[in-house]
Short mmCIF file of the C-alpha atoms (twelve columns), coordinates in Angstrom:
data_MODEL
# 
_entry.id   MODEL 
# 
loop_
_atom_site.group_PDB 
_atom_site.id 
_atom_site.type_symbol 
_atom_site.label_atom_id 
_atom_site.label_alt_id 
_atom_site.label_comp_id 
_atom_site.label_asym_id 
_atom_site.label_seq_id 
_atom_site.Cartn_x 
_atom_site.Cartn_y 
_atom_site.Cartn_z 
_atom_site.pdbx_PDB_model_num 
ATOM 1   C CA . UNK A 1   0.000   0.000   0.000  1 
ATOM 2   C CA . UNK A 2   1.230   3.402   -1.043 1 
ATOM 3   C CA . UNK A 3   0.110   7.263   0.110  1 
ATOM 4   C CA . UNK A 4   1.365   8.488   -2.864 1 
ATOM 5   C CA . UNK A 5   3.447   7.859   -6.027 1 
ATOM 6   C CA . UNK A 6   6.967   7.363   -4.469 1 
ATOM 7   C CA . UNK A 7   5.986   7.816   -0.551 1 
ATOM 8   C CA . UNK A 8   5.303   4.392   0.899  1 
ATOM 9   C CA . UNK A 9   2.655   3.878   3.396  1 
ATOM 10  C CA . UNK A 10  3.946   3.023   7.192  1 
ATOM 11  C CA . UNK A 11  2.540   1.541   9.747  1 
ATOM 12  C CA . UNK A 12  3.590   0.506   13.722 1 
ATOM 13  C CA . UNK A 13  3.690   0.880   16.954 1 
ATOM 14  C CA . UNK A 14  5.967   3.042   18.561 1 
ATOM 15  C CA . UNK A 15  5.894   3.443   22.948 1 
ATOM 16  C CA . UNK A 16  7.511   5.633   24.810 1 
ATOM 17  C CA . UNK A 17  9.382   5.077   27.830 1 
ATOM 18  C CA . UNK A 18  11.218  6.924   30.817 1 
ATOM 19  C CA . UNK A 19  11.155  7.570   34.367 1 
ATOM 20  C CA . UNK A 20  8.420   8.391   36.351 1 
ATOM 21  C CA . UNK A 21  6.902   12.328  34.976 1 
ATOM 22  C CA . UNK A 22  9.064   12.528  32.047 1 
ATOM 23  C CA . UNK A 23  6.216   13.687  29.690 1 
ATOM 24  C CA . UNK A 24  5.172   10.622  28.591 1 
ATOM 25  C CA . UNK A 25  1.479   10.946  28.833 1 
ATOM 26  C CA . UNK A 26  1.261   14.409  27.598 1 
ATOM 27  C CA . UNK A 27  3.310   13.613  24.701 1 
ATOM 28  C CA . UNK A 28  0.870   10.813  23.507 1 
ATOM 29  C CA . UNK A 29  -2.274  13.361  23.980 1 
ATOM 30  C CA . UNK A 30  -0.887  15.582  21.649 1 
ATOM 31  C CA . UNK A 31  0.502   13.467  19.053 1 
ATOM 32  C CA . UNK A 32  -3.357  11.839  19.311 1 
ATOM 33  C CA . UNK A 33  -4.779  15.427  19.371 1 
ATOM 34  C CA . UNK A 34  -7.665  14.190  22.409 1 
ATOM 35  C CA . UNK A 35  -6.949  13.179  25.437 1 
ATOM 36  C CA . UNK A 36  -6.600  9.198   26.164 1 
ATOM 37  C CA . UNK A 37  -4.135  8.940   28.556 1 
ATOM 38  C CA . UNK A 38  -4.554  10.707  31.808 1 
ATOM 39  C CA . UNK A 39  -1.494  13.295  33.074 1 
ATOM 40  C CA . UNK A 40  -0.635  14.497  36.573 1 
ATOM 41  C CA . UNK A 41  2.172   16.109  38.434 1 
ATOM 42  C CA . UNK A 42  2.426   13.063  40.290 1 
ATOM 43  C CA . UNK A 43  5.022   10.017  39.393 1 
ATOM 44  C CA . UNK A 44  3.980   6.978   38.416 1 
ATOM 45  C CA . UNK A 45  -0.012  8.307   37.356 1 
ATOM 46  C CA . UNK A 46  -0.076  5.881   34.689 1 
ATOM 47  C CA . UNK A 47  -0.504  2.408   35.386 1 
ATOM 48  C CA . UNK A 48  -1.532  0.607   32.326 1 
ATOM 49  C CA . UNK A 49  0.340   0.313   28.336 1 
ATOM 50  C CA . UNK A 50  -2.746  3.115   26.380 1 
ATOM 51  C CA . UNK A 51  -2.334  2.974   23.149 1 
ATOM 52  C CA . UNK A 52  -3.269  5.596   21.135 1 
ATOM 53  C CA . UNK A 53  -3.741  6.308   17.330 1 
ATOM 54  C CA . UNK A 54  -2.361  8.559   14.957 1 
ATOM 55  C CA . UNK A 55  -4.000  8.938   11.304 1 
ATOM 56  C CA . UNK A 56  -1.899  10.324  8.709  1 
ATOM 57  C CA . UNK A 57  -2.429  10.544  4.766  1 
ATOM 58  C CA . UNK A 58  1.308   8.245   4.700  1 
ATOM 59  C CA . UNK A 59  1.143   6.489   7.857  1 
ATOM 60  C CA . UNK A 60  -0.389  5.405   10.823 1 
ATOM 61  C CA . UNK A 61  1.055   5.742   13.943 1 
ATOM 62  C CA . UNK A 62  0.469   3.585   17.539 1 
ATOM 63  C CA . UNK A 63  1.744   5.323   20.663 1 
ATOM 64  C CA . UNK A 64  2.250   3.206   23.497 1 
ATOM 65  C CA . UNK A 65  2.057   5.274   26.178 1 
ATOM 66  C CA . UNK A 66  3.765   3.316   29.175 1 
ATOM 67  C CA . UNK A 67  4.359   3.385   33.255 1 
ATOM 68  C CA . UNK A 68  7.716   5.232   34.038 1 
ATOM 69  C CA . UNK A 69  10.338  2.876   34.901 1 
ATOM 70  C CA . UNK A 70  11.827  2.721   38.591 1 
ATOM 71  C CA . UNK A 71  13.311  1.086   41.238 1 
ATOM 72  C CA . UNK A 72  9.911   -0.578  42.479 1 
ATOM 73  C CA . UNK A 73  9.033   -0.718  46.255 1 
ATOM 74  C CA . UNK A 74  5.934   -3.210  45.976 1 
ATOM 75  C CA . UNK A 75  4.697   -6.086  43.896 1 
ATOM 76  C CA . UNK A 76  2.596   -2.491  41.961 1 
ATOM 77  C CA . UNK A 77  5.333   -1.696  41.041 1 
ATOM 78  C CA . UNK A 78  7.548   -4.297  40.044 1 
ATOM 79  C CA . UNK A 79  4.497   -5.269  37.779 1 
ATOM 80  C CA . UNK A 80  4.455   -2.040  36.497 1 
ATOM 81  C CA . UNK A 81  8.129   -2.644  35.425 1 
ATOM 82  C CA . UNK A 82  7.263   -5.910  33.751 1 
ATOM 83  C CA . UNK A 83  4.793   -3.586  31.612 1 
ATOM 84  C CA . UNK A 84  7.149   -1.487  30.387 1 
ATOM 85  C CA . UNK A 85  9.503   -4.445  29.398 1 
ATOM 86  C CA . UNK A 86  6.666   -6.492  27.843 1 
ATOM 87  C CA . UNK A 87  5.643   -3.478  25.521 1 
ATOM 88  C CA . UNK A 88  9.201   -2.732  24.489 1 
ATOM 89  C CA . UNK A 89  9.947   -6.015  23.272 1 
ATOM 90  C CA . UNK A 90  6.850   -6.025  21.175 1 
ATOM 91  C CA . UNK A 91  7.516   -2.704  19.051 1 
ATOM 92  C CA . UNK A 92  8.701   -1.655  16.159 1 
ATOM 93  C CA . UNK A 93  10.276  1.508   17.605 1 
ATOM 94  C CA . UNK A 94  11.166  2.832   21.324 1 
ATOM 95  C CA . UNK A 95  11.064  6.624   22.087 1 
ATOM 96  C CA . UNK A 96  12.916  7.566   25.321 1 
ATOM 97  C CA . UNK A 97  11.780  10.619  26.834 1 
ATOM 98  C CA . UNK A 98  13.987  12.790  29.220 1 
ATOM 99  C CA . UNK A 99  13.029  15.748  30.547 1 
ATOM 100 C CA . UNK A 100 15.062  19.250  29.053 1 
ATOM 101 C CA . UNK A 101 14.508  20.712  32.553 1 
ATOM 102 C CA . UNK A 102 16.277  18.109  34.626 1 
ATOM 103 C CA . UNK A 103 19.742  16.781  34.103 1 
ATOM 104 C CA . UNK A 104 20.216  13.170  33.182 1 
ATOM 105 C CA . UNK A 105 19.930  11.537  36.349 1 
ATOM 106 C CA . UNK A 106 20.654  7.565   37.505 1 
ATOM 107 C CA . UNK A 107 16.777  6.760   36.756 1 
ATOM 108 C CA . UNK A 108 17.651  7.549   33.394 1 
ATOM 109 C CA . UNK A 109 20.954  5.938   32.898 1 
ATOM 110 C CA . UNK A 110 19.178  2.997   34.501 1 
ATOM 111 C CA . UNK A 111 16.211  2.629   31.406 1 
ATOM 112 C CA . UNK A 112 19.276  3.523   29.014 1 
ATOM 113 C CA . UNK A 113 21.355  0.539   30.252 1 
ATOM 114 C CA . UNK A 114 18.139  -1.571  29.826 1 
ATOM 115 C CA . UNK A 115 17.796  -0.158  26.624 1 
ATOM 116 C CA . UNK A 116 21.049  -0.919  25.748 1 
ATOM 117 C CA . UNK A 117 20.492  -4.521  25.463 1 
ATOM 118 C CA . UNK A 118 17.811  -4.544  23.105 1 
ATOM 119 C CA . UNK A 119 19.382  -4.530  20.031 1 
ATOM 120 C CA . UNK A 120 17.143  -4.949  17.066 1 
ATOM 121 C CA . UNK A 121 14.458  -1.945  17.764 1 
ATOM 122 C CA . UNK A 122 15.653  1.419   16.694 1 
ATOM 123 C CA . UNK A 123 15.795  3.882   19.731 1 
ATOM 124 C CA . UNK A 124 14.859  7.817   19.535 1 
ATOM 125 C CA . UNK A 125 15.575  10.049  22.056 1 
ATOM 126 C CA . UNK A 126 12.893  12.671  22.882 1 
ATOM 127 C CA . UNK A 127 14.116  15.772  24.932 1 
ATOM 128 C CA . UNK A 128 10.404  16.426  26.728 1 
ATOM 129 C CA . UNK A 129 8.746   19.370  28.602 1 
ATOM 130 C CA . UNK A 130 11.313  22.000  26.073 1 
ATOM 131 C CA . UNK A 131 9.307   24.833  27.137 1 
ATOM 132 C CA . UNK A 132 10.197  24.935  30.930 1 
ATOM 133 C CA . UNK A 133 13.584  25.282  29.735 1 
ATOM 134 C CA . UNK A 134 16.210  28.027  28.380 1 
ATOM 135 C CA . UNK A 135 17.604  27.328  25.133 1 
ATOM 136 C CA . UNK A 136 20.687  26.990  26.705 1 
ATOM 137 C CA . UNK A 137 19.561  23.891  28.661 1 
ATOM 138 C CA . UNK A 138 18.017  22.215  26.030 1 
ATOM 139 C CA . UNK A 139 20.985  22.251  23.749 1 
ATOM 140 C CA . UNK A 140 22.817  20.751  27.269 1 
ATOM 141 C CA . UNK A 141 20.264  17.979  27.558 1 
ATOM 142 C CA . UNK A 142 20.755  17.498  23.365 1 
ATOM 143 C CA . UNK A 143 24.515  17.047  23.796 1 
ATOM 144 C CA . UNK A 144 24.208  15.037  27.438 1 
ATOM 145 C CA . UNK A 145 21.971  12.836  25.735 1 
ATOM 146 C CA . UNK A 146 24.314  11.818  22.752 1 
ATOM 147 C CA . UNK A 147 26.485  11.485  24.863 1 
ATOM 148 C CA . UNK A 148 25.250  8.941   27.305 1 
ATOM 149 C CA . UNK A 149 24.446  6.927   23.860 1 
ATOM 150 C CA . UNK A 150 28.462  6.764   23.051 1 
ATOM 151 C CA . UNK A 151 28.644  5.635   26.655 1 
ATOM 152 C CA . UNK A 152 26.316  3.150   26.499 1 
ATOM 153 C CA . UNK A 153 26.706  2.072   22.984 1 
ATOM 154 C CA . UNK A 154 22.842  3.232   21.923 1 
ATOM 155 C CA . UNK A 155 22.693  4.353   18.191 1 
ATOM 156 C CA . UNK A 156 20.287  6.731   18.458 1 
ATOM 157 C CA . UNK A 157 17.916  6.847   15.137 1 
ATOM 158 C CA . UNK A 158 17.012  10.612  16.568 1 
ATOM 159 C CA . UNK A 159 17.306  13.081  19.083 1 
ATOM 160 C CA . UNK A 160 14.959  15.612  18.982 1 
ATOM 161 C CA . UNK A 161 13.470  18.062  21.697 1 
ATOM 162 C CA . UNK A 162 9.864   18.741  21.708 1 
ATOM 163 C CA . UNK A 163 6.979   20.885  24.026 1 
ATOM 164 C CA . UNK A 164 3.504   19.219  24.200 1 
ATOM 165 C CA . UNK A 165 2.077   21.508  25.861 1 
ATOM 166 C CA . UNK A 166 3.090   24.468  23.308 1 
ATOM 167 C CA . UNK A 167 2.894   22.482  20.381 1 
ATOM 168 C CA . UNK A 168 6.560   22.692  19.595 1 
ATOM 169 C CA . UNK A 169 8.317   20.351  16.939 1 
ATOM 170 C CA . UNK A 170 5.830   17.834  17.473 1 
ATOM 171 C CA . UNK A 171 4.979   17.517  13.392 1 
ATOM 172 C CA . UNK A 172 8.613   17.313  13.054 1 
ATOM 173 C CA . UNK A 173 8.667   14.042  16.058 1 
ATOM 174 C CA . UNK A 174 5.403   12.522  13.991 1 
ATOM 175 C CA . UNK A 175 7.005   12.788  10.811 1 
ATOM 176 C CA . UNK A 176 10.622  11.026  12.322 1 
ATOM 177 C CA . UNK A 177 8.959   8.239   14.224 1 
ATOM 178 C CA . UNK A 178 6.556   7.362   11.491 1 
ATOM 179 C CA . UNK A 179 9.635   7.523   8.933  1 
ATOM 180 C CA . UNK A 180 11.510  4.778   11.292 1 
ATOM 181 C CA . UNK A 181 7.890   2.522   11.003 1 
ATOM 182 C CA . UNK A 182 8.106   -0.470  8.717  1 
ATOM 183 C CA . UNK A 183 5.808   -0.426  5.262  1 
ATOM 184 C CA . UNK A 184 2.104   -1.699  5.465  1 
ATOM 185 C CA . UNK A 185 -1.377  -1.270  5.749  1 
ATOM 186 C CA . UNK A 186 -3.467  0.929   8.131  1 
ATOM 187 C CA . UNK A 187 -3.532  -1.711  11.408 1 
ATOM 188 C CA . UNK A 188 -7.120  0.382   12.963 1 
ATOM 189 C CA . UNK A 189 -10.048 1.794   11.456 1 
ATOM 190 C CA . UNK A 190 -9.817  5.735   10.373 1 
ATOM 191 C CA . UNK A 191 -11.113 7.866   13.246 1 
ATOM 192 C CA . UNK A 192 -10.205 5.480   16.043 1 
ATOM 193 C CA . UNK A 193 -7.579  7.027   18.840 1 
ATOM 194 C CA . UNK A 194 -7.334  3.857   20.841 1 
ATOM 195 C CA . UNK A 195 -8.628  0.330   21.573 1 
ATOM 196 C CA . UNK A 196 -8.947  1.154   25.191 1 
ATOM 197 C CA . UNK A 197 -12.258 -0.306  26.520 1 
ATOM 198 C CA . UNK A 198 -14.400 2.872   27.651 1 
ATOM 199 C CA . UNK A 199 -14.098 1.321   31.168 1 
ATOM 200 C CA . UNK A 200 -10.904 1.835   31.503 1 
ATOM 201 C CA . UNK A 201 -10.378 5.223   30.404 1 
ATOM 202 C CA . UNK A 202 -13.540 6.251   32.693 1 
ATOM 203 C CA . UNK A 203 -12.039 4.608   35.770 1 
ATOM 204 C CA . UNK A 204 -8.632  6.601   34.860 1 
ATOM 205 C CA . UNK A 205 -10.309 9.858   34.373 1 
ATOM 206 C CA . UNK A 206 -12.265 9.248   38.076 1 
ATOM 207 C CA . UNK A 207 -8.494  8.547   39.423 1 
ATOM 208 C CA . UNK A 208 -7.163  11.536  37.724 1 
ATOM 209 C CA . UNK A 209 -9.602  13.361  39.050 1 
ATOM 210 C CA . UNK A 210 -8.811  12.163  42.576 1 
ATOM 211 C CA . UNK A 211 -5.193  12.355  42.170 1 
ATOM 212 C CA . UNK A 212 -5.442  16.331  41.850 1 
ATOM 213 C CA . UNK A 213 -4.737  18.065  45.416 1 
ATOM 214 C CA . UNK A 214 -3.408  14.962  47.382 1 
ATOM 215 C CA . UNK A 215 0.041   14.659  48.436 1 
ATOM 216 C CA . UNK A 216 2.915   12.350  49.652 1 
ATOM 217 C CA . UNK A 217 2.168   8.487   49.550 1 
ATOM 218 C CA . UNK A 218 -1.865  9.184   48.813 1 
ATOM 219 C CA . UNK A 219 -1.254  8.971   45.234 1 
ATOM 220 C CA . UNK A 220 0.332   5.509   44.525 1 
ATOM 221 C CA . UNK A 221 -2.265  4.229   47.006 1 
ATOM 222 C CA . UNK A 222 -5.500  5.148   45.130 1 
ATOM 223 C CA . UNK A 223 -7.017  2.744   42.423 1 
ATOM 224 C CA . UNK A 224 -10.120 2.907   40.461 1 
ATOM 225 C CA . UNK A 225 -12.550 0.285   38.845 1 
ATOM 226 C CA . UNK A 226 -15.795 0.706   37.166 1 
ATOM 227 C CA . UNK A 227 -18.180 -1.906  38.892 1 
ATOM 228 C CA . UNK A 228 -21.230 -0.678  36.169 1 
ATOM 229 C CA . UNK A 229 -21.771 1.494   32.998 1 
ATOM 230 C CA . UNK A 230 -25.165 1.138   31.303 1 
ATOM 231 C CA . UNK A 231 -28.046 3.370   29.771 1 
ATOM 232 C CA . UNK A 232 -30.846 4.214   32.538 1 
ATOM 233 C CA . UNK A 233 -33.684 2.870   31.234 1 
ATOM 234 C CA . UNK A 234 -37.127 4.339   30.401 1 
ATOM 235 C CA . UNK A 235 -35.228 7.519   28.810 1 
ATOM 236 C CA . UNK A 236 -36.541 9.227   26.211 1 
ATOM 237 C CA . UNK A 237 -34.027 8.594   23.150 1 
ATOM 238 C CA . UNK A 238 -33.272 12.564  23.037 1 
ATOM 239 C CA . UNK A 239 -32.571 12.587  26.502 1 
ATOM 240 C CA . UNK A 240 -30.290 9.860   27.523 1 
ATOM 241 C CA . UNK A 241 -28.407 9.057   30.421 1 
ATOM 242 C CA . UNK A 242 -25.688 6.907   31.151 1 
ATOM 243 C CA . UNK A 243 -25.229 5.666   34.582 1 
ATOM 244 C CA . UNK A 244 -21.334 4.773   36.027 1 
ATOM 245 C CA . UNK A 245 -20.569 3.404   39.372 1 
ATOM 246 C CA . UNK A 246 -17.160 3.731   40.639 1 
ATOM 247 C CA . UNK A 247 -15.547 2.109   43.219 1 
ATOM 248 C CA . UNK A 248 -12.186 4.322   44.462 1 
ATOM 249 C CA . UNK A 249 -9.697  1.784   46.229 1 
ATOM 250 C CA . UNK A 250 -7.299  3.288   49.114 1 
ATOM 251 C CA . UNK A 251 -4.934  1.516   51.782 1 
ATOM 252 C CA . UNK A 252 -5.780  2.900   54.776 1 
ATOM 253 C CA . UNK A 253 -8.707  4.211   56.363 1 
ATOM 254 C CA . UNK A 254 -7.210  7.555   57.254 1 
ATOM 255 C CA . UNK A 255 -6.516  8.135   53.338 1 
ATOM 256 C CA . UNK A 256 -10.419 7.390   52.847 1 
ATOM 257 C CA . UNK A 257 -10.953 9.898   55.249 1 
ATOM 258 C CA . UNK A 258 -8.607  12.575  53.085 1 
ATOM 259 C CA . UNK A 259 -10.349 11.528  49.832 1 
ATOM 260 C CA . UNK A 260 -13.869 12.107  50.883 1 
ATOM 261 C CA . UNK A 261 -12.859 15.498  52.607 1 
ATOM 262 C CA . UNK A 262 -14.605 17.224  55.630 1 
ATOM 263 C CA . UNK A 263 -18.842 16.233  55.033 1 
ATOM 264 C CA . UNK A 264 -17.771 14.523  51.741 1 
ATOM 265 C CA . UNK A 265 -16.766 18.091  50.409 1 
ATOM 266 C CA . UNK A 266 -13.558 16.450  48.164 1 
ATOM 267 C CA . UNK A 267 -15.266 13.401  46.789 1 
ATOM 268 C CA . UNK A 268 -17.734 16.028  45.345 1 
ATOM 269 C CA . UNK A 269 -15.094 17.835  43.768 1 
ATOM 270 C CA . UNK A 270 -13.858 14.736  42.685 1 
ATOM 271 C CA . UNK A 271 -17.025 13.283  41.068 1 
ATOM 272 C CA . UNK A 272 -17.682 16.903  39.124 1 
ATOM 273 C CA . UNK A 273 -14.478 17.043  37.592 1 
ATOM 274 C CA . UNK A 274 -14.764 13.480  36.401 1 
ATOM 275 C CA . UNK A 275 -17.810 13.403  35.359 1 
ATOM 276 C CA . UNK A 276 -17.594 16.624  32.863 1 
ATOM 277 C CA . UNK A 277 -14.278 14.448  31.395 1 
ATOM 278 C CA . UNK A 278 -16.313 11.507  31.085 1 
ATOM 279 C CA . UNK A 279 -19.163 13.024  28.921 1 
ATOM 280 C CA . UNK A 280 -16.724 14.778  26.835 1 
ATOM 281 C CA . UNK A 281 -15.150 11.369  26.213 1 
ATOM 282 C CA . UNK A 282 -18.444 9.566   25.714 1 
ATOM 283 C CA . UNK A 283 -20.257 12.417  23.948 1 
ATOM 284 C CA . UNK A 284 -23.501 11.868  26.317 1 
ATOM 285 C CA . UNK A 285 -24.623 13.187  29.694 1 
ATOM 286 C CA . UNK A 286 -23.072 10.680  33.134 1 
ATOM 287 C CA . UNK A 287 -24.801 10.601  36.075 1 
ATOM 288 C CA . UNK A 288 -21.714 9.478   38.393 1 
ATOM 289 C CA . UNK A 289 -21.910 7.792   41.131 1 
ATOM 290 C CA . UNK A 290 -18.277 7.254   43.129 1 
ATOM 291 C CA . UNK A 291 -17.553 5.253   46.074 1 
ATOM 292 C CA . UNK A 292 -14.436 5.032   48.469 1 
ATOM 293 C CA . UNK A 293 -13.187 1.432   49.572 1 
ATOM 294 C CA . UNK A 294 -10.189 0.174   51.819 1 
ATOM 295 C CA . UNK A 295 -8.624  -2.046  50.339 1 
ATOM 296 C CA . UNK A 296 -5.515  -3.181  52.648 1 
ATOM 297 C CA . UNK A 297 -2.621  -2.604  51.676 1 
ATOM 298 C CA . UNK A 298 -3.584  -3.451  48.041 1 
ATOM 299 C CA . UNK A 299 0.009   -2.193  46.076 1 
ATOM 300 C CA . UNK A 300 1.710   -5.351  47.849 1 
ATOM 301 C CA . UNK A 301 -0.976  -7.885  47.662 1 
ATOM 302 C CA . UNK A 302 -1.339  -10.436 45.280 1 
ATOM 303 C CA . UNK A 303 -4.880  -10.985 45.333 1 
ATOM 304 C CA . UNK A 304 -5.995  -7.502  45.513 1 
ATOM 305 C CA . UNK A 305 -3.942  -6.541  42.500 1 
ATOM 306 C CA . UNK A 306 -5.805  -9.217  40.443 1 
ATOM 307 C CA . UNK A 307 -8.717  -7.915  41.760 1 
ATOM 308 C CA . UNK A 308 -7.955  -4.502  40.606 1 
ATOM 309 C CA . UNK A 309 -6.226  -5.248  37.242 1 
ATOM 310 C CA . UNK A 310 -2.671  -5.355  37.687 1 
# 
């Protein structure tokens, strides 16, 4: 399949990887232009390998968006780990992101040993978050990132620094990963930005949604799972509803305590945010309906990770 004359037609999958808050998330929202992977100040927000889809008239592109890689603490986060590594080994290409306003640290010479050792997927480097830096600094993080390839002995296919959140040089990242993408056919249907069941991204946007405001250890200890999602019935077709119940999981009951908020003032807060995401995301009104559980110590429990999807 060809785009044009003499401009063959690509298609992949391409994830991104890097520590915890390196702009991974953001990244893949604007590449996607609408938002299927949820972003926070917090490390470690994303839990799960979202794919999302980019449609081109030469190409299609498949962002993996991916958990940031770390020295895990529990059995969350080891499996977490194992994400990242099972994705990597299943791509065609592997975009490391690193920050241009923090120096190359051990977290990232850690990934970049790992990466190291895979030797048949072409690695980019992706200099993220360009606008919270001078242009002194980026250049700094340009030339500390080639070198730490000659160190490691990573050929990088590209280095090239980008801003999501302004926009910047991201047609010029689209157009390099999609160039490093092997030939062949469109692999999802035209309009569709990811094969994430609506589930999931409505659990993640509730989570988001309680991530925002909490602090310390709070945020690796919340989870979220959709126990329903269905019409309400006896609507009129012009006016219909869609009712979601959502379970929030936390550790301790002191942290369900900080999550509701004094007279359930938070959880509010939390439900109205969400709920606006959701029915932009669903294109109908949500009546939402969210829950707090304890779950003990869930992040190091076997059985309550299964339960909860990890």
């Amino acid at each position: 399949m060809t785009s044009s004359e003499d401009q063959p037609y690509r298609s992949g999958f391409a994830c991104f990887v890097g520590r915890p808050n390196a702009g991974k998330s953001t990244l893949t929202n604007a590449l996607v232009g609408e938002k299927i992977a949820i972003t926070s100040s917090k490390p470690q927000t994303t839990r799960h390998a979202i794919r999302g889809i980019v449609h081109r008239a030469d190409g299609q592109l498949v962002l993996v968006d991916t958990p940031g890689l770390h020295r895990p603490r529990t059995l969350l986060g080891q499996r977490l780990n194992d994400v990242v590594r099972a994705t990597w080994a299943e791509v065609d290409l592997i975009g490391f992101c690193i920050p241009a306003d923090q120096k190359i640290g051990s977290g990232d010479r850690f990934i970049g040993a790992e990466l190291a050792r895979i030797t048949r997927t072409p690695k980019m480097a992706i200099v993220t978050k360009a606008d919270l830096a001078t242009p002194d600094q980026v250049a700094a993080q340009l030339a500390g990132i080639a070198a730490l390839g000659e160190e490691l002995d990573i050929d990088w296919a590209h280095i090239v620094p980008v801003s999501a959140t302004r926009g910047d040089r991201l047609d010029v990242l689209s157009d390099l990963l999609l160039s490093e993408l092997p030939e062949g056919p469109p692999l999802y249907p035209e309009g569709e930005l990811t094969d994430e069941p609506e589930e999931t991204l409505v659990a993640e946007l509730v989570r988001e949604a309680a991530l925002e405001g909490v602090r310390d250890e709070l945020p690796h200890s919340i989870a979220a799972v959709v126990e329903e999602m269905s019409p309400r019935e006896g609507r009129p077709a012009d006016k219909p509803l869609l009712d979601v119940y959502v379970n929030l999981y936390v550790e301790r009951d002191s942290q369900k305590a900080i999550v509701i908020g004094r007279g359930g003032s938070r959880l509010r807060q939390v439900g109205t945010k969400a709920r606006k995401q959701i029915e932009r995301l669903l294109g109908t009104p949500v009546y939402l309906d969210v829950h707090v559980k304890v779950a003990k110590d869930w992040q190091r429990d076997p059985r309550q990770l299964r339960k909860l999807g990890f």
